[in-house]
TORZATOR-636972 format. One record per residue (C-alpha): x, y, z; residue number from 1. Coordinates in pm, whole numbers. Layout:
<site <X, Y, Z>, NUM>;
...
This chain:
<site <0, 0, 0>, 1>;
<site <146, 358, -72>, 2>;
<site <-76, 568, 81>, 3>;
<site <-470, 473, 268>, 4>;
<site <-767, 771, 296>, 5>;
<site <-939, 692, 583>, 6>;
<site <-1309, 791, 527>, 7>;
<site <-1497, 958, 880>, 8>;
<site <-1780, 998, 941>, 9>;
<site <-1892, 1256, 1207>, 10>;
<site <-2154, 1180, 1486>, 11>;
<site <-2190, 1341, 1829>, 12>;
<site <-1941, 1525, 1974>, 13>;
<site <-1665, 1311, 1771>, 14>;
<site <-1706, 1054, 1546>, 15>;
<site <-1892, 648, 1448>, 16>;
<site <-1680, 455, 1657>, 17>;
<site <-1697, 254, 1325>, 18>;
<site <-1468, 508, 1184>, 19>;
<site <-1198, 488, 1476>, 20>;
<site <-1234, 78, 1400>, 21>;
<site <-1140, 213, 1041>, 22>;
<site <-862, 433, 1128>, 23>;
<site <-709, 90, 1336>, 24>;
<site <-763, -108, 1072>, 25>;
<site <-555, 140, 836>, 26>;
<site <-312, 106, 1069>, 27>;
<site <-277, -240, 1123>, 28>;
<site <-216, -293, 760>, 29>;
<site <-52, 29, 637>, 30>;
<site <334, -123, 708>, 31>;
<site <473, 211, 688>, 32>;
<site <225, 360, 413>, 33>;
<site <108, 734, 498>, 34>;
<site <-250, 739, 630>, 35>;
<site <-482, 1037, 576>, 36>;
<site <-822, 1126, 659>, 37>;
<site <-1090, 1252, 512>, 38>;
<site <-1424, 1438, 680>, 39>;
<site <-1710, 1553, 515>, 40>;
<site <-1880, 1817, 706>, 41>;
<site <-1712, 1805, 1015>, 42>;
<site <-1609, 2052, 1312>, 43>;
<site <-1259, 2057, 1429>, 44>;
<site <-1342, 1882, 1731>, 45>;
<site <-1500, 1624, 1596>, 46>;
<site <-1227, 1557, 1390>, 47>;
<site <-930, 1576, 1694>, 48>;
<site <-1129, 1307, 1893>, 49>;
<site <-917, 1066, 1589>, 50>;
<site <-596, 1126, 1739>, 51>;
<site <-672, 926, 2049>, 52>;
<site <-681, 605, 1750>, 53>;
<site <-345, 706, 1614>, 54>;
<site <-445, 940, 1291>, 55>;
<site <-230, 1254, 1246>, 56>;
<site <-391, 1380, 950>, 57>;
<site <-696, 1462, 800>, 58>;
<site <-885, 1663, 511>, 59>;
<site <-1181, 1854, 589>, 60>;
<site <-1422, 1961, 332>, 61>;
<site <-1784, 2097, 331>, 62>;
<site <-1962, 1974, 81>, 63>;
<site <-2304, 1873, -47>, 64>;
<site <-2119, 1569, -255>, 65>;
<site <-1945, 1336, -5>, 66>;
<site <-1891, 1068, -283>, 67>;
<site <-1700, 1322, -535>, 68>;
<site <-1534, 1514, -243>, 69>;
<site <-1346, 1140, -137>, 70>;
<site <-1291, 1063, -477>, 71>;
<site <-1050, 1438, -480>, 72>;
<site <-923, 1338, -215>, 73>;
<site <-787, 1023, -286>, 74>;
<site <-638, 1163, -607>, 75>;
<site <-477, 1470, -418>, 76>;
<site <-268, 1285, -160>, 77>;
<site <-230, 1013, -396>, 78>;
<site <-421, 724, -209>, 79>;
<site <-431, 406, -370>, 80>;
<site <-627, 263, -92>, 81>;
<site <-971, 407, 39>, 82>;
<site <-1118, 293, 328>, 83>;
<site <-1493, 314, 495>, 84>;
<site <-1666, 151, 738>, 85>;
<site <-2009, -32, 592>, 86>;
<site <-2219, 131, 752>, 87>;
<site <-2554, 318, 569>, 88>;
<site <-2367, 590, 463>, 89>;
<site <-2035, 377, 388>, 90>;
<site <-2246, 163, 176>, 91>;
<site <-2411, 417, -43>, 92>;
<site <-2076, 630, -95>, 93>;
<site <-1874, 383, -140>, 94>;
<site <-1928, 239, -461>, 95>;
<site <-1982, 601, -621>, 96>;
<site <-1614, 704, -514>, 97>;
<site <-1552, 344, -679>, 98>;
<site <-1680, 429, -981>, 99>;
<site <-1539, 798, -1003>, 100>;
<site <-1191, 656, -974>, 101>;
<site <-1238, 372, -1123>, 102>;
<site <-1138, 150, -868>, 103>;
<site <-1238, -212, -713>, 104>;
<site <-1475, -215, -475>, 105>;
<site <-1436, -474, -227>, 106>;
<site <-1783, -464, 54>, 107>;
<site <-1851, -558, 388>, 108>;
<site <-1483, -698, 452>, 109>;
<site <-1399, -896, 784>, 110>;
<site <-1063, -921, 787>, 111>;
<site <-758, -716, 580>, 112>;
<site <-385, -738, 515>, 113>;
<site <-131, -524, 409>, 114>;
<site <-72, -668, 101>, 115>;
<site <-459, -583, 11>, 116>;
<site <-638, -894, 24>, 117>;
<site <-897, -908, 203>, 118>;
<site <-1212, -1179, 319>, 119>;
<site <-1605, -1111, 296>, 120>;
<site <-1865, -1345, 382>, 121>;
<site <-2097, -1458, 97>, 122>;
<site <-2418, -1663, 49>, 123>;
<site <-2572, -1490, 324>, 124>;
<site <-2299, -1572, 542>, 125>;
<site <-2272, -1927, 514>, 126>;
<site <-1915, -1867, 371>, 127>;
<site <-1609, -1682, 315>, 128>;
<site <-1400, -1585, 30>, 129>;
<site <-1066, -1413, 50>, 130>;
<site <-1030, -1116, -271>, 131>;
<site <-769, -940, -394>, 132>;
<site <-847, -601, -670>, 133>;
<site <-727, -598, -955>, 134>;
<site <-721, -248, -1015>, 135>;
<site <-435, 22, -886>, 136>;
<site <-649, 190, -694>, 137>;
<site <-929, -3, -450>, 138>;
<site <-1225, 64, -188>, 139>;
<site <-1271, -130, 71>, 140>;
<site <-1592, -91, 312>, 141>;
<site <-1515, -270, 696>, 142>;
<site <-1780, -439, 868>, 143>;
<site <-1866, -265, 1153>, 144>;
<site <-1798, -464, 1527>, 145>;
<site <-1530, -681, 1321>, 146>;
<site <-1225, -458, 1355>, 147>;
<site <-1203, -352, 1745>, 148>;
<site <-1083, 39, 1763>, 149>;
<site <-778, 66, 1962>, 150>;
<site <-628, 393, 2136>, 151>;
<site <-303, 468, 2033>, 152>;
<site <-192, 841, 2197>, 153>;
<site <-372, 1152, 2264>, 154>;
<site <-233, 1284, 1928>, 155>;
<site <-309, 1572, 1776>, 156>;
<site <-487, 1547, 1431>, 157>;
<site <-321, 1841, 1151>, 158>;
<site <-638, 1928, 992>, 159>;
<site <-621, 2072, 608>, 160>;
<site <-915, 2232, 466>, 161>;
<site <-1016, 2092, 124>, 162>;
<site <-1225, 2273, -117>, 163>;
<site <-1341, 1993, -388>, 164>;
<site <-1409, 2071, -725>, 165>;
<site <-1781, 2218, -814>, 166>;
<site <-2022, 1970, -920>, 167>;
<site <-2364, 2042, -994>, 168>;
<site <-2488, 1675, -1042>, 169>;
<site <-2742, 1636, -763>, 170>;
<site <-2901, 1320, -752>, 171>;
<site <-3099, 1370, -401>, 172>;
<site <-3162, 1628, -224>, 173>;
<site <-3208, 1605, 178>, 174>;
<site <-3534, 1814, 302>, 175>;
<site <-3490, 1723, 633>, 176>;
<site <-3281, 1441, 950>, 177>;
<site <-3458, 1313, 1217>, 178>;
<site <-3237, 1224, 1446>, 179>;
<site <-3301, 935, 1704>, 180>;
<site <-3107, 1130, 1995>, 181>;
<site <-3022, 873, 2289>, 182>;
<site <-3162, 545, 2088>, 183>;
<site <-2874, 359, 1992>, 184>;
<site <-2774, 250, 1630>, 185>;
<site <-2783, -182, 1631>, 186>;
<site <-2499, -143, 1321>, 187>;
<site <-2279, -27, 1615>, 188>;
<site <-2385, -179, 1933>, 189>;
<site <-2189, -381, 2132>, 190>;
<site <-2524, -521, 2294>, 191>;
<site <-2868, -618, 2087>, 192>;
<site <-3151, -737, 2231>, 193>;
<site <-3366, -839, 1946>, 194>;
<site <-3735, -921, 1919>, 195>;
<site <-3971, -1159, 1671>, 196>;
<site <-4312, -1253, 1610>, 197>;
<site <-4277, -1467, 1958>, 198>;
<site <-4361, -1132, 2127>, 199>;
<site <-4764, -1212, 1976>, 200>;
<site <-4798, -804, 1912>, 201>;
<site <-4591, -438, 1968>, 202>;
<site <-4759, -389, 2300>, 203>;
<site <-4508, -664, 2430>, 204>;
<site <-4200, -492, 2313>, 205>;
<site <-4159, -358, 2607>, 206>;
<site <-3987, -662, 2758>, 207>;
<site <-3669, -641, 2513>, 208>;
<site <-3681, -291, 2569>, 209>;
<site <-3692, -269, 2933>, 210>;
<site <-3410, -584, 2905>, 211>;
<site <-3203, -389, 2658>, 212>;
<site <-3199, -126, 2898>, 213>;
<site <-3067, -312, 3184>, 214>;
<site <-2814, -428, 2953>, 215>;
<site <-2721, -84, 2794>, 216>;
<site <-2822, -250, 2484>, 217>;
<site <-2939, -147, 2129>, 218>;
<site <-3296, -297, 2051>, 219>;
<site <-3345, -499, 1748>, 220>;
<site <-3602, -659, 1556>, 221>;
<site <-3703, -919, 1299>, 222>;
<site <-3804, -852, 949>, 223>;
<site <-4161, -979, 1051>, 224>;
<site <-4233, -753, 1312>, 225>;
<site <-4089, -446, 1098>, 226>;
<site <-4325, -558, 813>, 227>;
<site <-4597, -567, 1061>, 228>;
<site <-4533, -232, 1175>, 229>;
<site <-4445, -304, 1507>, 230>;
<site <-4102, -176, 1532>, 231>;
<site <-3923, 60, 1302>, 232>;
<site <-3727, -18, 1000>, 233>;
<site <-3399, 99, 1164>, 234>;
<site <-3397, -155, 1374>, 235>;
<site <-3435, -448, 1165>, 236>;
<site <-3143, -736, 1176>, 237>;
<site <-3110, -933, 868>, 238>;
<site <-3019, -978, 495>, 239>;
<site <-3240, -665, 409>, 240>;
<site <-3265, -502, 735>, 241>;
<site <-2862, -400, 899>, 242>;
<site <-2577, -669, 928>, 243>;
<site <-2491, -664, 1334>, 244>;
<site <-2156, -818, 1463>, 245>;
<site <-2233, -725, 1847>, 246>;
<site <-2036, -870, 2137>, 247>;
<site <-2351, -1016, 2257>, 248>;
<site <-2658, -1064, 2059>, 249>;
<site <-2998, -1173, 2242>, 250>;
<site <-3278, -1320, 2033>, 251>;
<site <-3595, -1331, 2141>, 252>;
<site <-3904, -1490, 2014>, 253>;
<site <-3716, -1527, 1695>, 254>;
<site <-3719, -1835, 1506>, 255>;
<site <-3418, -1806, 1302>, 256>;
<site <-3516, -1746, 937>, 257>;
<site <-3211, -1773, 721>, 258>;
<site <-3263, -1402, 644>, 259>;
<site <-3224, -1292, 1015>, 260>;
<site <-2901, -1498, 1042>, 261>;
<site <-2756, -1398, 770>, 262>;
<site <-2747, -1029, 983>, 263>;
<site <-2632, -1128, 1303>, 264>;
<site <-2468, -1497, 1299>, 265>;
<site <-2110, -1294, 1248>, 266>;
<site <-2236, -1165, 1670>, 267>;
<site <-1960, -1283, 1935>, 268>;
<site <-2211, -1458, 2154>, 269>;
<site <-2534, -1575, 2056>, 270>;
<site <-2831, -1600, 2364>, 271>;
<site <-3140, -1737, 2200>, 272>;
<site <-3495, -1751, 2360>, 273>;
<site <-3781, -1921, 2232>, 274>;
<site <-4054, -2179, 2282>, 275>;
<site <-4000, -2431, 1985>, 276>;
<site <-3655, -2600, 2054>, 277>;
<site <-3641, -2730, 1687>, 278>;
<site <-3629, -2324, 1611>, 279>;
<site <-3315, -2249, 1346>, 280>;
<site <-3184, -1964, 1590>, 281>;
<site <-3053, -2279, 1815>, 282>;
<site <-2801, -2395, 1552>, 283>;
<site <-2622, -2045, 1591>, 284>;
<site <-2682, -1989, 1978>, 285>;
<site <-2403, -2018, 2228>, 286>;
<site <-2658, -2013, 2530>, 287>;
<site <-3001, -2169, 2396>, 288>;
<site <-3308, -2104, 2669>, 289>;
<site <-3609, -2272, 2563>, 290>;
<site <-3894, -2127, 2734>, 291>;
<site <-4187, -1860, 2727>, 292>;
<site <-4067, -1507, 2653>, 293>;
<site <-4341, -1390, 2872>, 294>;
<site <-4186, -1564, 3176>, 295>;
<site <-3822, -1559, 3099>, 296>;
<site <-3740, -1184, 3009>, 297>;
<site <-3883, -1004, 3346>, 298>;
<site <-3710, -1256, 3553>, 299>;
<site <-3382, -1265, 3311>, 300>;
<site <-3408, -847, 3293>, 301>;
<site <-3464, -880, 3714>, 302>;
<site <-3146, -1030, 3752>, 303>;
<site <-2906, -838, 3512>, 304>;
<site <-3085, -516, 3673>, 305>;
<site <-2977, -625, 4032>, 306>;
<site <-2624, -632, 3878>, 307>;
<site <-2611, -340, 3686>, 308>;
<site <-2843, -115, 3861>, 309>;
<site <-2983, 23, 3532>, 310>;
């Protein structure tokens, strides 16, 4: 590698702690290769809270364009390596700074060396294949929850302003964010607790919520019970909902549809709950209790609350 653009992304008073697991991950494979960020629409501040994870430089730009602002980027400091985290945002800008420098993209990667090869699961999971590009210049996206961030020093980060090229393509416009201030993202979590059609209807999400609490969890849900309205979409686990890699990962009333494992079978440790001990969700679990939601979760959430204190 000759030289890797981090991409960051901003949220909070610093950044995704998916982009300090990217910055790491540069790190760990950059074997003496410069590293360089890159922030789109970011304060200073923000952008300092990277040099706790070992980056010493960055790019800031405001822009409307984040995909065409990384792509100048990566051709002004000469990057033949981009890197993102997969999260929503990674995922849709991604493949557009692909295709503007027409590099190889290479998506949802678990595991990267310095020689650029890299592994990704396929078949919803049920394998993995390692991949090398092909092309001079490649983008990788990281799973988030794979690569753990690690402090380095309480650097200081030499910020550059960037001013990208004008652009007036525009393909969407943003009216307005609603932000879900103090509800936290499952693509990040380190705990889920996760709900299904076991839970009979959304006036019984309450017990994974009131669990997830005592936990400090994120709250999660099957495809069927976002289909059915009862939770919403940005909380959905599975092949079309977000991909999860949690340290712990708590299923309940979910049977285990090949969809919904395909999101969260990558988690560290696996505590399944549910009635039917033929359910699919078993095959994956670490800890398997077989039992009625309706009696487990206040006693299990009981317990962990005596501990915690939450």
């Amino acid at each position: 590698m000759k030289h890797i653009l981090v991409v960051l992304e901003p949220s909070g008073a610093g950044l995704k702690r998916s982009s300090y697991e990217v910055i790491t991950a540069a790190r760990s494979v950059a074997n003496g290769a410069p590293i360089t960020g890159i922030a789109v629409n970011a304060t200073p501040e923000q952008i300092q809270s990277a040099g706790a994870y070992g980056l010493t430089s960055c790019l800031s730009a405001s822009a409307t364009d984040a995909a065409h602002t990384i792509a100048e980027a990566a051709t002004k400091v000469g990057a033949d390596v981009v890197l993102a985290s997969a999260t929503t945002a990674g995922k849709n800008i991604a493949p557009r700074v692909a295709v503007k420098l027409q590099a190889g993209l290479l998506a949802d990667c678990v595991e990267l060396t310095a020689q650029g090869e890299a592994v990704r699961p396929i078949y919803a999971g049920k394998a993995r294949i390692s991949v090398r590009p092909t092309t001079p210049i490649a983008v990788y996206t990281l799973r988030p929850n794979v690569f753990t961030a690690k402090k380095d020093a309480d650097g200081t980060v030499t910020i550059e302003n960037f001013a990208p090229s004008a652009t007036t393509r525009r393909g969407v416009t943003v009216t307005s964010v609603i932000k879900n201030d103090g509800v936290l993202d499952v693509a990040e979590a380190d705990m889920i607790v996760s709900g299904g059609r076991g839970l009979k209807g959304p006036e019984n999400f309450h017990l994974v919520e009131e669990l997830a609490k005592s936990l400090g969890a994120a709250v999660g849900a099957s495809r069927a019970v976002v289909d059915a309205g009862w939770r919403p979409h940005s909380q959905q686990v599975g092949q079309t909902g977000k991909t999860v890699s949690p340290n712990l990962y708590v299923a309940c009333g979910i049977s285990g549809a090949v969809q919904h494992l395909a999101g969260m079978s990558s988690s560290k440790v696996i505590v399944a709950i549910n009635k039917d001990k033929e359910a699919p969700i078993f095959t994956v679990a670490d800890y398997g209790l077989v039992g009625d939601v309706f009696t487990i979760l206040p006693k299990l959430t009981a317990r962990i609350s005596a501990v915690t204190g939450k």
